[in-house]
C-alpha positions in Angstrom: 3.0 -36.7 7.0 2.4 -34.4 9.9 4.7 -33.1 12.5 4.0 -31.9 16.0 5.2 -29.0 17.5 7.6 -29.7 19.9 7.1 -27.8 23.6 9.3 -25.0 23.5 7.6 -23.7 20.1 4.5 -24.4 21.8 5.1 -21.5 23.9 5.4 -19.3 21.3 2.3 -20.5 19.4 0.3 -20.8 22.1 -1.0 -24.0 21.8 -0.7 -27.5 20.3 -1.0 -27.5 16.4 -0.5 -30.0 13.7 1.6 -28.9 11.1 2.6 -30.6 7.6 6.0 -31.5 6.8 8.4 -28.0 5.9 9.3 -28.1 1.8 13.1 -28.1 2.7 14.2 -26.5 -0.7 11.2 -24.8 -2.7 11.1 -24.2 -6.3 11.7 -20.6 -6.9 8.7 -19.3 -9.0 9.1 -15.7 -9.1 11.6 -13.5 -9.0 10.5 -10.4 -11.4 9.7 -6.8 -11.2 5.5 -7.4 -11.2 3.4 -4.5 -12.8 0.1 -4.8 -14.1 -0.4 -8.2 -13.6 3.0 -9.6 -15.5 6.1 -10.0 -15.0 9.1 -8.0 -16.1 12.5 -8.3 -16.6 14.5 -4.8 -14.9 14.9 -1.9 -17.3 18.6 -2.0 -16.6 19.1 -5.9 -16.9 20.8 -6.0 -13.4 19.9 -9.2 -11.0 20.9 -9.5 -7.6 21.4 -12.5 -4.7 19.2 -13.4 -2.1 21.0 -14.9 0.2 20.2 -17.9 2.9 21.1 -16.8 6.1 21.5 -20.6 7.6 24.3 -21.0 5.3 25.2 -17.9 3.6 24.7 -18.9 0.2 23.2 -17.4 -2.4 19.1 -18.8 -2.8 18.5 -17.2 -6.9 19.2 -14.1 -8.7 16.3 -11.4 -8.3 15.6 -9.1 -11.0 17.0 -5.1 -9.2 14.5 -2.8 -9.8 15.2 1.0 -9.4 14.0 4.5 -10.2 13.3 3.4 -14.0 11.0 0.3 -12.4 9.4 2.2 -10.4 8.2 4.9 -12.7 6.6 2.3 -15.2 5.1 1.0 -11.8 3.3 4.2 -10.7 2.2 4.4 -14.1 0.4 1.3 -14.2 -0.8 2.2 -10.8 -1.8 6.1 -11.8 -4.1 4.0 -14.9 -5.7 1.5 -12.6 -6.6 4.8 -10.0 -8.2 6.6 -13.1 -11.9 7.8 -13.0 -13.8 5.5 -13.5 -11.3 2.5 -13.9 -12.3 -0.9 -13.8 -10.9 -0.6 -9.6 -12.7 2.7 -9.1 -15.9 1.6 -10.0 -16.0 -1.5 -8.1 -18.4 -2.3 -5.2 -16.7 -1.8 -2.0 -18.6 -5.1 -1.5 -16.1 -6.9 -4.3 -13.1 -5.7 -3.0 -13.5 -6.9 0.3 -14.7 -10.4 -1.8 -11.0 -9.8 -3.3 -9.4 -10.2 -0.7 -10.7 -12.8 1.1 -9.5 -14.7 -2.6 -6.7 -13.7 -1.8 -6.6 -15.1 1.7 -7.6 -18.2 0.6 -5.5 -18.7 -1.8 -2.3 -17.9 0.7 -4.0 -20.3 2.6 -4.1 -23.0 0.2 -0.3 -22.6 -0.1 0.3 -21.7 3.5 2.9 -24.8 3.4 5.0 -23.6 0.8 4.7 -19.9 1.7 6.0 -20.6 5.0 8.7 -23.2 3.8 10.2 -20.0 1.2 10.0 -17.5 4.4 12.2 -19.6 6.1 14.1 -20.3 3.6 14.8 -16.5 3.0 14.8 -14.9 6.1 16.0 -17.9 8.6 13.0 -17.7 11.1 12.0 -21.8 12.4 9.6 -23.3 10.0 7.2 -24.3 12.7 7.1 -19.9 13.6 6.8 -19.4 9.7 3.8 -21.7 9.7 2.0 -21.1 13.0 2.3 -17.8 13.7 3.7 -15.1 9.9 1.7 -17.1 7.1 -2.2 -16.9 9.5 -1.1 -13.7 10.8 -0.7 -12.7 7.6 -3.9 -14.3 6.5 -6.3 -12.5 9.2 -4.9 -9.1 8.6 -6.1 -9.6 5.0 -10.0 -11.2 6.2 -10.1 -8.4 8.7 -9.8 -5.7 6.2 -11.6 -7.5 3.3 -14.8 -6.9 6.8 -13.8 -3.4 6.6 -14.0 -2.7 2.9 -18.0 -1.6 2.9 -18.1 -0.2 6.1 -15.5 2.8 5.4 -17.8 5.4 5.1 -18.9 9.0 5.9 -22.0 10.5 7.5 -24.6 12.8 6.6 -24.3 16.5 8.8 -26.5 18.7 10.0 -25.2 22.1 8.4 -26.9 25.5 9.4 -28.9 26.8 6.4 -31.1 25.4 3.6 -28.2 22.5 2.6 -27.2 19.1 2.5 -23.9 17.9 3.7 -21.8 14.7 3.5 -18.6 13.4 3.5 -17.0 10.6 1.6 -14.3 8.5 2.5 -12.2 8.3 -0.4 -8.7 6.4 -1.5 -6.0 8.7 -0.9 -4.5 7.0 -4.2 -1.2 5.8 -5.5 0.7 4.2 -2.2 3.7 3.3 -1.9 4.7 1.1 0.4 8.3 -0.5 1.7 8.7 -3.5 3.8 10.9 -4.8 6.1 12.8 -8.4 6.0 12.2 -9.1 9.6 8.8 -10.2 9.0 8.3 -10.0 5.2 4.6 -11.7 4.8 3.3 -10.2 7.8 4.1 -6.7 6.9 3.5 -7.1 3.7 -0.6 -8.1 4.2 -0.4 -5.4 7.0 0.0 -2.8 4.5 -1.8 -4.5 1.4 -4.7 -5.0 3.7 -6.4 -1.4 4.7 -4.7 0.2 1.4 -6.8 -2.3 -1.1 -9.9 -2.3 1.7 -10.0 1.5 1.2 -9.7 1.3 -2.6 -6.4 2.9 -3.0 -3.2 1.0 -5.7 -0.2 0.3 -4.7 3.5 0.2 -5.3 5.5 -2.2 -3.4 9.0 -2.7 -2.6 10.2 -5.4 -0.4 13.3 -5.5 1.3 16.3 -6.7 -0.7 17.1 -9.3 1.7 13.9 -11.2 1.4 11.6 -10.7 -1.5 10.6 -14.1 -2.3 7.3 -14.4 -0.9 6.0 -10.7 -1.5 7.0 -12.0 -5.0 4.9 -15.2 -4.4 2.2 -13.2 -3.2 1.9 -11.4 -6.7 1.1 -14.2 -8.5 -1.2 -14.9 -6.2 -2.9 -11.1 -5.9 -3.3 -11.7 -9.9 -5.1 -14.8 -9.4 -7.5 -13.7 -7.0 -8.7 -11.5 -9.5 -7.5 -7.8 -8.6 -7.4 -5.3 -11.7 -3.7 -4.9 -13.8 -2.0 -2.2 -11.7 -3.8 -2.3 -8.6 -0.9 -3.7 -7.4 2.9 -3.7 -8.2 5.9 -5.1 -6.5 9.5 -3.8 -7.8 12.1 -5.8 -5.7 15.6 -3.9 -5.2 17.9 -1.8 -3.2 17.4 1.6 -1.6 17.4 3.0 -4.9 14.0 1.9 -5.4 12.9 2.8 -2.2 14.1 6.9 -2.3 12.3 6.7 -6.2 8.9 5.6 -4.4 9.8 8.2 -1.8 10.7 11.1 -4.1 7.9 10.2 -7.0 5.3 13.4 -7.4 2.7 10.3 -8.5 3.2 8.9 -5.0 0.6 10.6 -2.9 1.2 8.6 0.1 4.7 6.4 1.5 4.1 4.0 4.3 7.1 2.7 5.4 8.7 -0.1 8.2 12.1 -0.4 9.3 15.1 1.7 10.9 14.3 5.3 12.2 17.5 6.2 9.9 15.7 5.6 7.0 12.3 7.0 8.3 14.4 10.5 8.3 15.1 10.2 5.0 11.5 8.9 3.6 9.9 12.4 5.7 12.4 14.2 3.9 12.0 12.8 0.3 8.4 13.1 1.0 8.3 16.6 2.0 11.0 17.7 -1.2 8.5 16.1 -3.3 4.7 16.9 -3.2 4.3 16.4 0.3 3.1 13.3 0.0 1.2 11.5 2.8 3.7 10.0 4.8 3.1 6.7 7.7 6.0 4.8 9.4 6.7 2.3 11.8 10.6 2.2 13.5 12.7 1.5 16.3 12.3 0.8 19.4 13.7 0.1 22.6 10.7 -1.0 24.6 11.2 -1.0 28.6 9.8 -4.4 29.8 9.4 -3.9 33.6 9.1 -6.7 36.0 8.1 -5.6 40.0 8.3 -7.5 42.7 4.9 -8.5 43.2 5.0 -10.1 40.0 4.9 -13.3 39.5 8.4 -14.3 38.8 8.5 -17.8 36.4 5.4 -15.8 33.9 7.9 -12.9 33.9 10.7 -14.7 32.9 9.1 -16.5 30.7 7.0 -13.9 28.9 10.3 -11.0 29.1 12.3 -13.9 27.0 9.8 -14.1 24.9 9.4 -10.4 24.4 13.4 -10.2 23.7 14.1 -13.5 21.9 11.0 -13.9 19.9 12.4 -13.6 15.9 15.5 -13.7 17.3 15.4 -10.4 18.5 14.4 -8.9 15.2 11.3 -7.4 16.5 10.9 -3.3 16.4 9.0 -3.9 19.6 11.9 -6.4 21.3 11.8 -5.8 25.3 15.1 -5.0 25.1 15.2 -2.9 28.8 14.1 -5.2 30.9 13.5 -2.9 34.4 13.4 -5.4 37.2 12.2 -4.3 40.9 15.9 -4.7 43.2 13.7 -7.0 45.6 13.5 -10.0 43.4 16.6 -9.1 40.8 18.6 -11.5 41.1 16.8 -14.4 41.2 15.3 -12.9 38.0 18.7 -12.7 36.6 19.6 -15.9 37.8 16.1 -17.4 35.7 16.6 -15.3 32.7 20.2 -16.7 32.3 19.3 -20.1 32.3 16.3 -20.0 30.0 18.7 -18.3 27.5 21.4 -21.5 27.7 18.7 -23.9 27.1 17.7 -22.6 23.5 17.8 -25.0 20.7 19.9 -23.1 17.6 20.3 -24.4 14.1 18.6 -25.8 11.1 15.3 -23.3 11.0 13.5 -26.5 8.8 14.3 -28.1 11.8 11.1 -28.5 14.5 13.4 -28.8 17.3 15.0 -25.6 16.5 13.7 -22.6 18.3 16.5 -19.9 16.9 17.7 -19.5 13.8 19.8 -16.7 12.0 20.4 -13.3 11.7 18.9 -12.2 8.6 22.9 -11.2 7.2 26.3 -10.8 7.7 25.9 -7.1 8.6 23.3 -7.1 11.2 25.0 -9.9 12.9 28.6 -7.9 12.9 26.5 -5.2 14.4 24.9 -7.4 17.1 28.4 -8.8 18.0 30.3 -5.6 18.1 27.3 -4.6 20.3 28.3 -7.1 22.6 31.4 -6.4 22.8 30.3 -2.7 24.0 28.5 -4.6 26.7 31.3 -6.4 28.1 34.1 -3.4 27.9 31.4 -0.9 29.7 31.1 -3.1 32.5 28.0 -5.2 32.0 27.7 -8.6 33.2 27.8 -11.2 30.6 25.9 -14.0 32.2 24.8 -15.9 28.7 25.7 -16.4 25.6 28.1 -13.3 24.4 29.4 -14.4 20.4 28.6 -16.1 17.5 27.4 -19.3 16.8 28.9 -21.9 14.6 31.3 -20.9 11.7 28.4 -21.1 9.0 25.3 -18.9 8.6 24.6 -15.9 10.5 23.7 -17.1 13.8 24.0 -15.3 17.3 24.2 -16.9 21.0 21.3 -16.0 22.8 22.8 -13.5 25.1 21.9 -12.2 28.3 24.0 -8.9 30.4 23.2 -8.2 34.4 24.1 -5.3 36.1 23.3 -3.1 32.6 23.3 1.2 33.4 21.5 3.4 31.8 23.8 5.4 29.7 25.4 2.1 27.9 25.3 1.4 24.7 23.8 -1.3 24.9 20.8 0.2 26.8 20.8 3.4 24.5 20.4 1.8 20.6 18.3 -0.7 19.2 20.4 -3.9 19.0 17.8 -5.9 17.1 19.3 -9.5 18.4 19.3 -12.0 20.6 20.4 -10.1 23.5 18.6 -9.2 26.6 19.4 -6.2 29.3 18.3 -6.2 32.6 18.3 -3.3 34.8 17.9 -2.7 38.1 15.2 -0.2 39.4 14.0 0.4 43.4 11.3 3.9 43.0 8.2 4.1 40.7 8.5 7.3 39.7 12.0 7.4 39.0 11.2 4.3 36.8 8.5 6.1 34.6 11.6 8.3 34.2 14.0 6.3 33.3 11.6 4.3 30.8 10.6 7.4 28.9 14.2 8.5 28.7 15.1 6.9 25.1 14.0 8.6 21.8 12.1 5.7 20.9 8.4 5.0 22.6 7.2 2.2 20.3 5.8 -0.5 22.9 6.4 -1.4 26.9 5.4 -4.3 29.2 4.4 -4.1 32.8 4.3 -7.3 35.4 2.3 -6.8 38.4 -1.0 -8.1 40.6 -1.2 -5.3 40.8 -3.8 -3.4 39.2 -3.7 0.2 40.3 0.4 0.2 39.9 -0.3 -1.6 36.2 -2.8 2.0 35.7 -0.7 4.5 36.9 2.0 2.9 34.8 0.9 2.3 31.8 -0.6 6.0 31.5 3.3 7.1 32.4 5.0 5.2 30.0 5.1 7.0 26.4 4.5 4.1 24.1 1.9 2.7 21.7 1.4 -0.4 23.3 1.6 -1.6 26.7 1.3 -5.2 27.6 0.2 -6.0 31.4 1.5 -9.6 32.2 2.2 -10.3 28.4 3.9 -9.5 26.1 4.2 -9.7 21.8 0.0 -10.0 21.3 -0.1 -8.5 18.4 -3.8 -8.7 16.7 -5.6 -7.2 12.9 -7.9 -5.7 15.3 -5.4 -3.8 17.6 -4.0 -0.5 16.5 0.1 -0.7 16.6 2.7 2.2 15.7 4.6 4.6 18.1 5.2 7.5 20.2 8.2 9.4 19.4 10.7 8.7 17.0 9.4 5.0 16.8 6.8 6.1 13.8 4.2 8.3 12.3 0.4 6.9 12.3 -0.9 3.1 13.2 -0.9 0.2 11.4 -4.0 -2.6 11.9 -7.7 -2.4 13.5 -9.7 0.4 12.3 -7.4 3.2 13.1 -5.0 1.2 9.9 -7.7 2.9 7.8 -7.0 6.5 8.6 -4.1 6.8 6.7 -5.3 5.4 3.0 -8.5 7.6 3.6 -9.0 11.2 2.5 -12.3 12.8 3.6 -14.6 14.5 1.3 -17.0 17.3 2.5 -19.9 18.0 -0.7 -22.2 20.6 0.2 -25.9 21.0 -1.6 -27.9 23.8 -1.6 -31.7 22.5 -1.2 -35.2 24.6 -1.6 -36.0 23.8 2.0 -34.5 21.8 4.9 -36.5 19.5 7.0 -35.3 17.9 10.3 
């Protein structure tokens, strides 16, 4: 049976596809601490719940890896790394041939993959399928390309030598994903470390490990060496051991800029390991008033609403010019009433839930801040229903600077708009945040889009769009939004060292 996309998810895909009917309640297959190639129970015998955020109820019992799991991990990873391992020896060629396996394989089960991240993180089915399970798939084909053309050069030294360099694996990575888009972020990581030759050590966030687990299986099927890669699901605990480990020689990490402090720190008590992150953000999406206005509204919901506002790189200052505020305003409010919340398996559902009970607290007491600092609450503005974790698409007017809920990362439904009248004092008052992860600019016009997006202290900037997001675009931040770039050749800086070898030679020839 197939099932067509219904016209609001059309805007977010992008186009009319036919999808195949969600598997409402997928058998659990794996839910183990995976190291070379099997699966393990947790050295200290502790499970825990992953929960369903549409109902709140508890999906399976996972096994809770910590520091114990992770040390038999990096040892598994540390013998698959050896010279001249099975791994280390292997064309770059094969490697690339590995993971497009891999790829195929994910999408041969691209049905059930995307029913399971539904399932565990809450996001519509018809998102799951259309836009995290290929995503997820071209990140992986990109970097299977890139696997034999990461190489060095010859150089033309002074003197009677030869010089080269190699581009090496750094070596053991470990690497800690986020629950807001677990599949995604996990091939955005897998992707340029295995292209580059490097193992890894993988912990997914405890609120959604059931695909990266999936994914395992799957990563052993396609053929990769026992230890190339290992996933050890669990708490922080797991995390700060990956962080900490003196085998670790590189950490890439996605999630809050909290916990980014604490990785750099771990990293540099340790052995100064190699260290690549990805955090918050409060991206300024600014609309002016040559603009045109229904793309704008459109495209700025989008930018805040998309994922339910659990996107590092949310719009969530929308900077619109006084001249056309408030019919902006007036435009933004509506489109925010006229989202369809519920059932995620549901193809008529365009919102689903928070991804727990803590982040939605958070949202709502953020709300709350709104309304008591004198924001206008035009949309929206509590929870929805009395069952799962779901939030009312909420939109504030008349939002100031210095408010809460202008200052920190809300990571929700909820969208800001602020007045601006002066250019310059906009590039100002964009830049003024700790955060500099991505921006959006609305104009015709081309010399104002320039000169802005060379002001604005991001690492994206979208002109008249927002959320494209491609494996051959760099993506990471300015500021205290990240460390390094993730995706397009840049991605393969990081799980790269560079070799110089120096020859003497009897005689050198041009």
């Amino acid at each position: 049976m197939k099932i067509k996309l219904n016209s609001s998810l059309i805007s977010f895909c992008r186009s009319i596809v036919s999808i195949p009917k969600p598997i409402v309640k997928p058998e659990i297959k794996h839910t183990g601490v995976f190291i070379n190639n099997e699966w393990h129970k947790s050295v200290s015998g502790k499970t825990f719940q992953t929960i369903n955020p549409t109902t709140g109820e508890a999906i399976c019992e996972v096994e809770e890896g910590d520091k114990a799991d992770v040390d038999k991990a990096v040892q598994a990873a540390k013998e698959a790394f050896e010279f001249g391992s099975e791994w280390r020896r292997m064309d770059a060629s094969m490697r690339g041939y590995l993971l497009n396996r891999l790829a195929d394989l994910m999408e041969r089960d691209r049905t059930y993959l995307a029913s399971l991240e539904t399932l565990d993180n809450g996001k519509p089915y018809g998102i799951s399928y259309t836009v995290d399970v290929p995503g997820s798939i071209k990140v992986l084909r990109y970097y299977a390309g890139w696997a034999d053309k990461n190489h060095g050069k010859t150089i033309p030294i002074d003197g009677n030598y030869f010089a080269y360099t190699r581009h090496e694996p750094v070596g053991v990575c470990g690497q800690i994903i986020p629950w807001n888009f677990p599949l995604l972020m996990q091939s955005w990581k897998l992707g340029p470390a295995l292209a580059a030759g490097n193992v890894v050590v993988m912990k997914p966030a405890e609120q959604t490990p059931l695909t990266a687990l999936y994914v395992a299986q799957l990563i052993k099927e396609a053929g990769f060496p026992a230890g190339v890669v290992n996933i050890v699901p669990g708490f922080g605990a797991a995390g700060a051991a990956i962080s900490e480990h003196m085998d670790v020689d590189k950490v890439a990490f996605t999630g809050s800029t909290e916990v980014g402090h604490r990785i750099q720190q771990a990293a540099g008590r340790s052995n100064l390991k190699r260290v690549t992150l990805e955090l918050g953000g409060k991206s300024p999406c600014i609309v002016l008033k040559d603009s045109d206005i229904a793309t704008a509204v459109d495209q700025a919901h989008f930018g805040l609403f998309f994922n339910h506002g659990q996107c590092c790189c949310a719009g969530s200052r929308t900077f619109v010019e006084e001249a056309i505020y408030d019919e902006f305003v007036e435009r933004s409010a509506e489109k925010a009433k006229q989202k369809t919340l519920g059932n995620p398996f549901d193809l008529r559902t365009e919102q689903g839930p928070q991804i727990d009970e803590e982040q939605m607290a958070r949202i709502l007491s953020l709300i709350d801040s709104g309304k008591q600092e004198g924001a206008t609450l035009l949309a929206g503005g509590g929870r929805h229903g009395d069952k799962g974790f779901f939030v009312q698409p909420t939109v504030f007017a008349d939002v100031q600077d210095n408010m809460q809920i202008a200052r920190e990362e809300i990571f929700g439904p909820v969208q800001q708009i602020i007045k601006f009248k002066d250019m310059d004092e906009l590039i100002r008052r964009a830049n003024n945040t700790i955060y500099g992860l991505a921006s959006a600019i609305f104009t015709k016009d081309i010399n104002k889009a320039m000169y802005l997006s060379q002001g604005i202290r991001a690492g994206t900037v979208w002109i008249n769009c927002y959320n494209v997001l491609g494996a051959q675009t760099p993506f990471g931040g300015f500021k205290m939004s990240g460390i390094g770039r993730e995706n397009g050749e840049y991605g393969l800086e990081a799980y790269t060292e560079v070799k110089t070898v120096i020859a003497a030679i009897p005689q050198k020839n041009s």
